[in-house]
VEXDREN-2710 file (C-alpha; in Angstrom, 1 decimal):
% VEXDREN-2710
k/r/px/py/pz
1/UNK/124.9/81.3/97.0
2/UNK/125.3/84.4/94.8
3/UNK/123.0/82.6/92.0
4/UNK/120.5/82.0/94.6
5/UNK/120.7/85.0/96.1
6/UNK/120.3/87.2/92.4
7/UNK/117.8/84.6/91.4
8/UNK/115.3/85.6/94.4
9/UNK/115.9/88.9/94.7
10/UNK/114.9/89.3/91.0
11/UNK/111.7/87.4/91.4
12/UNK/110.8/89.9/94.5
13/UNK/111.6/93.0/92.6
14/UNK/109.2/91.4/89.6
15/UNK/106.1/90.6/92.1
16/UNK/106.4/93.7/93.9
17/UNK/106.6/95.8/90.8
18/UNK/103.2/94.3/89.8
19/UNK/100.0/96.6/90.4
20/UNK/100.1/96.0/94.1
21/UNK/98.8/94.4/97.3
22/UNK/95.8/95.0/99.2
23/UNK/96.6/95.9/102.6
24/UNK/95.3/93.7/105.6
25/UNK/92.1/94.8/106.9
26/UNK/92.7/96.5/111.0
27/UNK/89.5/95.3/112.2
28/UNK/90.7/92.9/114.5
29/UNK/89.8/89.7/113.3
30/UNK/90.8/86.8/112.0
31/UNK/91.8/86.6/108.0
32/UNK/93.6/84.1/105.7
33/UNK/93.0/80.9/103.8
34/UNK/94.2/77.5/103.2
35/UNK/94.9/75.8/100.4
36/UNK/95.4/71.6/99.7
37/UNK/95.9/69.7/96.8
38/UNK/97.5/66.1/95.3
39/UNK/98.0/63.2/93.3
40/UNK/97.3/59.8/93.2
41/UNK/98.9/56.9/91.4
42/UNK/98.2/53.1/91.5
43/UNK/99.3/50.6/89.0
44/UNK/102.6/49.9/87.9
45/UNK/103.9/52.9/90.0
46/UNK/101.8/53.4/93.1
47/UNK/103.0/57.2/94.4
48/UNK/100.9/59.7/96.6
49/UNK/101.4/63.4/97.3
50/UNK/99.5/65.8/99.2
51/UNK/100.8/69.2/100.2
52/UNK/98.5/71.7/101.9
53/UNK/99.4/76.0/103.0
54/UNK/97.5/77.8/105.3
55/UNK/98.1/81.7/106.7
56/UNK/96.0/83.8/109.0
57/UNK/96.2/87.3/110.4
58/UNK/94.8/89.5/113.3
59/UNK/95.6/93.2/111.9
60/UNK/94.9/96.5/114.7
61/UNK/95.5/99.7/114.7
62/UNK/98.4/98.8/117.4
63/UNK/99.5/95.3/116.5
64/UNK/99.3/92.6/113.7
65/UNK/99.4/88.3/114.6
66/UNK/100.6/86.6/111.6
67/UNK/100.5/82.4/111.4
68/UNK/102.0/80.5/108.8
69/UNK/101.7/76.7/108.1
70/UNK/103.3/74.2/105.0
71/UNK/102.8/70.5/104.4
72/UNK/104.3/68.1/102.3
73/UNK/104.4/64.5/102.0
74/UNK/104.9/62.4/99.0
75/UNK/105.2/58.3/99.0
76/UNK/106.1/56.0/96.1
77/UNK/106.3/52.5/95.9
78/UNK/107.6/50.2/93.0
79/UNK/107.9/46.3/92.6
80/UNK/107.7/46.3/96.3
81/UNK/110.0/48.9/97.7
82/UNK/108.5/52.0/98.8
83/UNK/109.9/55.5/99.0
84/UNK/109.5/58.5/101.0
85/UNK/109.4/61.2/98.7
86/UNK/108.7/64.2/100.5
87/UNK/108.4/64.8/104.9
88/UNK/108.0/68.4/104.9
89/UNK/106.2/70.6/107.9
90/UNK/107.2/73.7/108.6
91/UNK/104.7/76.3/111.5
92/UNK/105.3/79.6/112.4
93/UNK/104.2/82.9/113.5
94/UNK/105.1/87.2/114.0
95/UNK/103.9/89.3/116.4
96/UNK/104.3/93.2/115.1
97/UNK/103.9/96.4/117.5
98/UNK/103.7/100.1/115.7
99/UNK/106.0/101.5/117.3
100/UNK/104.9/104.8/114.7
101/UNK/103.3/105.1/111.2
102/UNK/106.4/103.8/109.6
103/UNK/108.0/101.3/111.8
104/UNK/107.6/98.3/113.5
105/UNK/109.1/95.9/115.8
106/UNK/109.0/92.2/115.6
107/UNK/109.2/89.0/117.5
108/UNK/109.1/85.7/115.9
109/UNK/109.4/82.0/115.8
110/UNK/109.2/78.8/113.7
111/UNK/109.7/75.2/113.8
112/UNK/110.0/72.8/110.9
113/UNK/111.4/69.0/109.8
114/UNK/112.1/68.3/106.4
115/UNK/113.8/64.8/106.6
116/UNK/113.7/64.1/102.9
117/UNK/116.2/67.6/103.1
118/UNK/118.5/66.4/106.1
119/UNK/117.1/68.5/108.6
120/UNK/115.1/66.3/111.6
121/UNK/114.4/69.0/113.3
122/UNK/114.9/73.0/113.2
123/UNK/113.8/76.1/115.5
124/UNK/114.0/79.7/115.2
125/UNK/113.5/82.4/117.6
126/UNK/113.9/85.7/116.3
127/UNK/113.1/89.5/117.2
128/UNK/113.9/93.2/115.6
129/UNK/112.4/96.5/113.4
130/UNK/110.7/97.0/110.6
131/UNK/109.9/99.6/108.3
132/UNK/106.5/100.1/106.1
133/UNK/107.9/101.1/101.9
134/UNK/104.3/101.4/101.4
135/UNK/101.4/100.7/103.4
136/UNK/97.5/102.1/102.4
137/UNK/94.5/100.2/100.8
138/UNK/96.0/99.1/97.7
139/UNK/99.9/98.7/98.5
140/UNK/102.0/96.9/101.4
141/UNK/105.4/96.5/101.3
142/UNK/107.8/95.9/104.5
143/UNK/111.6/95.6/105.1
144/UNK/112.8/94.1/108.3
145/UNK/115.8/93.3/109.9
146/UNK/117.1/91.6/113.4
147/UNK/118.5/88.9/115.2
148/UNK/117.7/85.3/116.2
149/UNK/119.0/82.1/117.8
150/UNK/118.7/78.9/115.7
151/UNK/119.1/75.5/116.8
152/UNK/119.2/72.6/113.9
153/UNK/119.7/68.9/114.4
154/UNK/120.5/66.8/111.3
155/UNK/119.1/63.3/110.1
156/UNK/123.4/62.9/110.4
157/UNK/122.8/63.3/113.9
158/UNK/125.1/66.7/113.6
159/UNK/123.5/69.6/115.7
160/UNK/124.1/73.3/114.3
161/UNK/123.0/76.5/117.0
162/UNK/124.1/80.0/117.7
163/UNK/122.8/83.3/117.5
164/UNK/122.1/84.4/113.7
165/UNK/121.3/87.6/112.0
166/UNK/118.1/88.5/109.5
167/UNK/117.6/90.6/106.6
168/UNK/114.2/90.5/104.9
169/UNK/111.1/92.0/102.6
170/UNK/107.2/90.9/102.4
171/UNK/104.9/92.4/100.4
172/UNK/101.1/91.5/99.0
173/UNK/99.5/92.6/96.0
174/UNK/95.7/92.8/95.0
175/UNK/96.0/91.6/91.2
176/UNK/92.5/92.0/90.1
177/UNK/89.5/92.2/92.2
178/UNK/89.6/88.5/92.7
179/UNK/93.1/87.5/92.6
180/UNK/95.7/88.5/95.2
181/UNK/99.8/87.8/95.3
182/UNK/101.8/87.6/98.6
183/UNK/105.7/87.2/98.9
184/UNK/108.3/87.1/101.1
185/UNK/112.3/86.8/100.9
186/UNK/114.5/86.4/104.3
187/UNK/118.0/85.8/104.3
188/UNK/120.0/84.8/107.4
189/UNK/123.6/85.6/106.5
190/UNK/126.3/83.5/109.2
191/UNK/129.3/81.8/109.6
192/UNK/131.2/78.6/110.8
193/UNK/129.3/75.8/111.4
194/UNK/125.8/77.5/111.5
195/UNK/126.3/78.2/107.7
196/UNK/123.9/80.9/105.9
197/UNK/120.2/80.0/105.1
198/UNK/117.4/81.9/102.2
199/UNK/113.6/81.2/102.2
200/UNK/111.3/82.5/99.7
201/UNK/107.6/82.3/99.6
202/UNK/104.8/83.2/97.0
203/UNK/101.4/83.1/97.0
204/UNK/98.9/83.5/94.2
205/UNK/95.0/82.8/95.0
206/UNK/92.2/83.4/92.8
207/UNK/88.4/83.7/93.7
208/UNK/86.4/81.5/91.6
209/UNK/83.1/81.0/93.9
210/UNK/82.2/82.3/97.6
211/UNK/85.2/82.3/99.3
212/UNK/86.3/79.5/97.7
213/UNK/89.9/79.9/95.7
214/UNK/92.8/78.2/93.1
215/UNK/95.7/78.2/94.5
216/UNK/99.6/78.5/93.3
217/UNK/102.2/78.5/96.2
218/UNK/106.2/78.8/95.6
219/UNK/108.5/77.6/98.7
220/UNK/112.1/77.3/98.0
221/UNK/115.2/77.1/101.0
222/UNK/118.8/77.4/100.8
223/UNK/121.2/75.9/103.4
224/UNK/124.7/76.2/103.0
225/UNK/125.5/73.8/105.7
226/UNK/123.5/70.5/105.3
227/UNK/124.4/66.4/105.1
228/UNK/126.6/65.0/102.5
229/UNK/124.6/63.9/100.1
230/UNK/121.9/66.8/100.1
231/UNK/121.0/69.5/97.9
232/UNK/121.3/73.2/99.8
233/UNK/118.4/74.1/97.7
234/UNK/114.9/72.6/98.1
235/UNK/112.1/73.8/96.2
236/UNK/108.3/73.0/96.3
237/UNK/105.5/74.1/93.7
238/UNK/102.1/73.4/94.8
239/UNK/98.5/74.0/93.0
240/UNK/95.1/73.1/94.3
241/UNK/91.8/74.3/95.9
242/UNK/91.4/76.3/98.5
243/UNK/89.1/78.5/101.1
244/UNK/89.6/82.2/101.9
245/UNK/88.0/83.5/105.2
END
């Protein structure tokens, strides 16, 4: 876990020392993108994989609505036998209140399955305060912190749930005028049978027509507590096209 840990803190120290994000726009409405890209195979080896991220946010002077999606799905088939690769889909959203210039609080869920990884099904409710690092036009940088109830069941038929704690940072950086970075790093420390669990997310989209975009997304999870014969650590690097609104 210490590995892991070092290993994603270091790469959120690196984007966020990079010429920073641009902050999300308080004028109400609605603002993100989605992005979706693949491969296809037929022949010897016939294979498919199609993963797909989309975000969107509702920034105020009072409050900010953030929604989060990921897909992934990958099949293969050989002399016959076919494989699921990849069963991936994780949704999710934050609700954030001012509660001053600098802080924040924060309620939040998310639901995801990720059988390929051992988990059939997992929710997360979760709720606590923020603070803004930095927060104008050109840079946005949050820490968080709270406490949550998590309830996993296992493609081992196990079932894992209990309150659990959070400790986090996001931030989004404005690389160019057409290309932007967004990451984000939560760690959920805990104990007994509920284990400790590490997500980290990047974004980098570039502008190349309209509000049309390339893509590159980074998605990797730890689990400490997951079925024999799974890896704690799932990673997923996806390129393609995509369309900012």
């Amino acid at each position: 876990m210490t590995r892991f840990t070092l290993a994603l803190g270091t790469a959120a120290l690196a984007l966020a020392s990079q010429a920073a994000l641009a902050q999300d726009k308080a004028d109400g409405l609605w603002h993100g993108g989605v992005s979706v890209g693949g491969a296809f195979s037929s022949g010897n080896n016939d294979s498919r994989t199609l993963a797909a991220n989309a975000d969107a946010s509702r920034v105020t002077a009072q409050d900010k609505i953030s929604l989060y999606g990921i897909a992934n799905y990958g099949r293969n088939e050989v002399d016959g036998v076919k494989t699921t690769t990849a069963d991936l889909l994780r949704l999710g959203g934050r609700y954030d209140f001012n509660l001053g210039p600098q802080w924040f609080s924060f309620g939040a869920a998310e639901g995801e399955t990720n059988k390929v990884g051992g988990v059939r099904d997992r929710y997360n409710l979760s709720g606590g305060v923020g603070y803004h690092l930095l927060k104008n036009d050109t840079h946005s940088w949050d820490v968080f912190g709270g406490v949550g109830y998590t309830d996993t069941r296992f493609t081992d038929h196990s079932r894992v749930h209990g309150a659990q704690a959070l400790l986090g940072e996001e931030s989004g950086h404005k690389l160019s005028d057409t290309t932007t970075l967004k990451q984000r790093l939560v760690y959920y420390p805990g104990g007994g049978d509920l284990g400790s669990r590490a997500t980290f997310d990047a974004s980098l989209a570039t502008q190349v027509s309209g509000g049309w975009t390339l893509n590159t997304g980074l998605s990797s999870r730890y689990a400490s507590r997951v079925p024999a014969g799974t890896k704690k650590t799932d990673n997923l690097l996806t390129v393609g096209f995509g369309y900012k609104f």
